[in-house]
C-alpha positions as CSV (number, residue, x, y, z in Angstrom):
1,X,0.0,0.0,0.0
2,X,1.2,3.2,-0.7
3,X,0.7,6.7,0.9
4,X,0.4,10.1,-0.5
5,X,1.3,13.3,1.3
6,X,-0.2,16.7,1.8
7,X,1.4,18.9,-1.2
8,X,0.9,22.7,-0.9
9,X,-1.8,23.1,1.8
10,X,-4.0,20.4,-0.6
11,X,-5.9,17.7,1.2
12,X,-3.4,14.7,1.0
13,X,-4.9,11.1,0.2
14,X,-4.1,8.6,2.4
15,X,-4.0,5.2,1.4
16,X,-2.7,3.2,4.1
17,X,-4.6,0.8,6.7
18,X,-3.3,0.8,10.4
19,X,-4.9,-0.3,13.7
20,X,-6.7,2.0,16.0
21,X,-7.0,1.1,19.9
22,X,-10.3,0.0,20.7
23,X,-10.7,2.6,23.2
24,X,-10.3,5.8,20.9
25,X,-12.4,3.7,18.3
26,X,-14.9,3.6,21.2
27,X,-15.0,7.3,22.3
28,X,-15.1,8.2,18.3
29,X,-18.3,6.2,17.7
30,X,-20.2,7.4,20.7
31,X,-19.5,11.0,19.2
32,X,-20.7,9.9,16.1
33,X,-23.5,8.2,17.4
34,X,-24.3,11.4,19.2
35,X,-23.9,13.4,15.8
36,X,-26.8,11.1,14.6
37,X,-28.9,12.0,17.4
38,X,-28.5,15.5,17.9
39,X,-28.0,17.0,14.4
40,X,-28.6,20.9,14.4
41,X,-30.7,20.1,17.6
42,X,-31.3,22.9,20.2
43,X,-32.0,22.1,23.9
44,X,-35.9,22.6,25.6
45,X,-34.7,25.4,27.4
46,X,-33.5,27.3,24.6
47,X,-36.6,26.2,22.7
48,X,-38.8,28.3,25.1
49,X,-36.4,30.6,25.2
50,X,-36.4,32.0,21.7
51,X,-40.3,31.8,21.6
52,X,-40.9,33.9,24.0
53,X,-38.9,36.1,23.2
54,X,-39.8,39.5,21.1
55,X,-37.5,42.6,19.9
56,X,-34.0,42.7,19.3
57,X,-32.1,40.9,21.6
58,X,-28.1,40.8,20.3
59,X,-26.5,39.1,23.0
60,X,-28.8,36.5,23.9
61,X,-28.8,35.4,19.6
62,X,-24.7,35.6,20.2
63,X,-25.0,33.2,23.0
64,X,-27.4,30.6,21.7
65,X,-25.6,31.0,18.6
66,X,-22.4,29.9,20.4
67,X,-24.0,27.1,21.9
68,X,-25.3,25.4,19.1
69,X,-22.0,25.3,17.1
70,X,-19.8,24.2,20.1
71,X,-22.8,21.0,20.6
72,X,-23.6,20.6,16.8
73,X,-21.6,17.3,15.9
74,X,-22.5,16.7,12.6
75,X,-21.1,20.2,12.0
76,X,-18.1,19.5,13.7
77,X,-17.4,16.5,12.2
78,X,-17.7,17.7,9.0
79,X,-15.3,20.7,9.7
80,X,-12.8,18.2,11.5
81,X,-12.7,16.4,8.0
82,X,-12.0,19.4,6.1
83,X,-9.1,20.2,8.0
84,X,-8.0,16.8,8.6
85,X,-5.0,17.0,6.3
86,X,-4.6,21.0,5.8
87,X,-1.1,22.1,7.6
88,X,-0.9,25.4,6.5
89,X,-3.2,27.9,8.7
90,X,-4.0,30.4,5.1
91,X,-5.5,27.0,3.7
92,X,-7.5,25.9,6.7
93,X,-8.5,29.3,6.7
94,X,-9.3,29.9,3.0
95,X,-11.7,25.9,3.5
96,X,-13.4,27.3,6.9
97,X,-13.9,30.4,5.3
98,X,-15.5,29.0,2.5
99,X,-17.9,26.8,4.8
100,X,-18.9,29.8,6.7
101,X,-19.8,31.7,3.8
102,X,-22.0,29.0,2.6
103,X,-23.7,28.3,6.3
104,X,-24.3,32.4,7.0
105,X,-25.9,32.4,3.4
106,X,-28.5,29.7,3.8
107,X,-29.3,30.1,7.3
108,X,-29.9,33.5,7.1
109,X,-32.1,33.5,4.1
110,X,-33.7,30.6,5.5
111,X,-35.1,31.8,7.8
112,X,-35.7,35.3,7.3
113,X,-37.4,34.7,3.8
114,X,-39.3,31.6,5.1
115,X,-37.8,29.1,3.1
116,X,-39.9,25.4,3.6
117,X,-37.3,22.8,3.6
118,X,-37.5,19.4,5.2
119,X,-35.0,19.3,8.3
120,X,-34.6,15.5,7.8
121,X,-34.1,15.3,4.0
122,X,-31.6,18.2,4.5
123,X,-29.8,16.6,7.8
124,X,-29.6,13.1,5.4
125,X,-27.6,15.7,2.9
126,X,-25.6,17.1,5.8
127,X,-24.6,13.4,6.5
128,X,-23.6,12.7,2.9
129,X,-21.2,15.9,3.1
130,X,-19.6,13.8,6.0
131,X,-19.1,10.6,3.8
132,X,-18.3,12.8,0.9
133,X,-15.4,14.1,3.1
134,X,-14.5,11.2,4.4
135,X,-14.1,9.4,0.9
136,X,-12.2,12.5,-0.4
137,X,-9.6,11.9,2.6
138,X,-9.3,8.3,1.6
139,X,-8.3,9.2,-1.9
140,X,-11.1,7.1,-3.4
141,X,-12.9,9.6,-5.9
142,X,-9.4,9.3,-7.8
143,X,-8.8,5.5,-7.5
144,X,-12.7,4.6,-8.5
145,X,-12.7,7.3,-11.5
146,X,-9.3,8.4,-12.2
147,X,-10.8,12.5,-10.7
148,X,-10.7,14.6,-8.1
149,X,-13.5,16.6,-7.1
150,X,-12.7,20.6,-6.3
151,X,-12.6,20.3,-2.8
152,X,-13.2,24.4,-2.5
153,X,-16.1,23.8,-4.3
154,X,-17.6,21.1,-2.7
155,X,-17.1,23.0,1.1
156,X,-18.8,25.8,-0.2
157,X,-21.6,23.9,-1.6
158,X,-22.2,21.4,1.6
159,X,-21.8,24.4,3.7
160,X,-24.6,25.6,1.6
161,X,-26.5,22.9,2.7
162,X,-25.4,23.0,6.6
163,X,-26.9,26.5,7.1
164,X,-30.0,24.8,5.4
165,X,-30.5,22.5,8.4
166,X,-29.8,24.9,11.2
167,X,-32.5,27.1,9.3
168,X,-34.9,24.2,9.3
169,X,-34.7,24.1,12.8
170,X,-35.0,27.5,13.8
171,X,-38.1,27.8,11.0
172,X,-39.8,25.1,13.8
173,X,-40.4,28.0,16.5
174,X,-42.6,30.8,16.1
175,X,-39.8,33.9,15.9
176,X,-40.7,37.0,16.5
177,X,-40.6,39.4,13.2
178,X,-39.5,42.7,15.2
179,X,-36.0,42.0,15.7
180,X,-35.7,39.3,13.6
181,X,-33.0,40.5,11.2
182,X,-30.3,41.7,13.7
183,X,-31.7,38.6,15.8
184,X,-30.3,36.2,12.9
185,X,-27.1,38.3,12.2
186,X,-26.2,38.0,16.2
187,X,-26.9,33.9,16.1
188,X,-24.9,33.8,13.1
189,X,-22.5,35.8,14.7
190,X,-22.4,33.1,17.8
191,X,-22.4,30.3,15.4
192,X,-18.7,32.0,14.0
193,X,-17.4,32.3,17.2
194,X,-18.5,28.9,18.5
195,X,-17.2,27.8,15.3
196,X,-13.6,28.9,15.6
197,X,-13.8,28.0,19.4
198,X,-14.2,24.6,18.6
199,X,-11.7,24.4,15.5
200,X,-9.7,25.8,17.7
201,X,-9.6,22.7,20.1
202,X,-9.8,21.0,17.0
203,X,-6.7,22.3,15.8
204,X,-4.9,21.9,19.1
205,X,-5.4,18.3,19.2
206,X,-4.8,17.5,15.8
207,X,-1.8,19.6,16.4
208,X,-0.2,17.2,19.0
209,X,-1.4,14.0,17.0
210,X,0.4,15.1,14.1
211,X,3.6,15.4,15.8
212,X,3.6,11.8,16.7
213,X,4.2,8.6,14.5
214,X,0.2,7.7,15.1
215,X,-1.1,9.7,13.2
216,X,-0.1,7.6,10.0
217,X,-0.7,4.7,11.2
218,X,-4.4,5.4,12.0
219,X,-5.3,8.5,10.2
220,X,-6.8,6.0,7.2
221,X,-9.1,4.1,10.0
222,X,-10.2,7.3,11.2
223,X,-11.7,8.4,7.8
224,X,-13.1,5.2,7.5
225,X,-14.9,5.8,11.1
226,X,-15.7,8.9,10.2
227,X,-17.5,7.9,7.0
228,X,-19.6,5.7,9.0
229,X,-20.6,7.9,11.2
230,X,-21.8,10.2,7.7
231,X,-24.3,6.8,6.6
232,X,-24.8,6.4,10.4
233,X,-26.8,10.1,10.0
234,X,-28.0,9.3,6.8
235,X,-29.5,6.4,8.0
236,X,-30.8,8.1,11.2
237,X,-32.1,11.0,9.3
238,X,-34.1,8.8,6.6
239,X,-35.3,6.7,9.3
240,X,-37.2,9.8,10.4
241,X,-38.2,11.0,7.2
242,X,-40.0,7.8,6.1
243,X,-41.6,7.3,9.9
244,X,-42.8,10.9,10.1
């Protein structure tokens, strides 16, 4: 088996099997399973919360924005995938960038334009940009058809589709219109900066992984982990869309 390397801030494709200690394996999974669980959810306190709410209310939106990004797995995951094999910090920044473009976008207009999407269909898709990722790590789009997809593009386009769930789920409660504008623009504002909280942690780990001889022996069995985690939500999400 043969490996290929990072070149130039590009996502490298890995193609090299190790072992992974059960007990990481195990902590991964739960996460993942959790990911299934709790995509783009928001907690029963919160719920009540932004009903009852009226008028513009900046730092509360910043907060709960915050929240949801540091406890939104699927999100997480995604982004931890993006990253996985981007050294440079201008490239991680150029693909995070990218992806919170695409999430402000969609979640914004969403919501304030009353967009009607299905949360489960769109959580499924959210779950295929996990897999998607996953593969792309793996190096498989270019061993099963001789191409590689623009990764820029593709983070754009699933981010897209990310800010298209969260808006699903905020389009469940019965927001207030006064205040609803700089309401959205101070979640999304929370959502950034839970977002680069938690790449930052991210970052840090993957930071001290890197450095040691592990992280090319199991780097391939975490993408493969992480891609069934992605059919792990697709499955979940269908599930609910057929049952509801």
């Amino acid at each position: 088996m043969t490996r290929r390397f990072p070149d130039r801030g590009q996502p490298a494709r890995l193609l090299h099997l190790g072992a992974f200690p059960h007990a990481v394996a195990g902590v991964l999974l739960h996460l993942l399973f959790s990911a299934a669980a709790q995509a783009h959810g928001v907690a029963e306190g919160d719920k009540g919360y932004i009903q009852e709410i009226s008028g513009t209310q900046l730092l509360p939106f910043i907060y709960l924005g915050a929240k949801h990004m540091v406890t939104c797995y699927d999100h997480l995951l995604f982004l931890a995938g993006v990253i996985f094999f981007l050294y440079r910090l201008k490239d991680i920044a150029l693909y995070v960038s990218l992806f919170a473009i695409g999430h402000s976008v969609t979640m914004l207009y969403g919501v304030y334009a009353g967009v009607s999407v299905n949360a489960y269909l769109i959580d499924a898709i959210i779950g295929l940009s996990v897999v998607y990722k996953a593969l792309d790590n793996l190096g498989a789009y270019q061993r099963w058809f001789g191409v590689q997809p623009d990764t820029k593009l593709a983070t754009l386009v699933f981010g897209l589709f990310h800010g298209f769930g969260l808006a699903a789920k905020l389009q469940e409660f019965e927001l207030a219109r006064d205040g609803l504008l700089p309401n959205l623009l101070a979640f999304n504002v929370g959502v950034e900066i839970g977002q680069l909280l938690a790449l930052g942690t991210i970052l840090l780990a993957m930071g001290y992984w890197r450095r040691t001889a592990a992280f090319l022996k199991h780097a391939y069995t975490v993408n493969v982990a992480m891609m069934c985690a992605g059919f792990m939500l697709i499955g979940h999400q269908l599930t609910g869309l057929f049952l509801s």
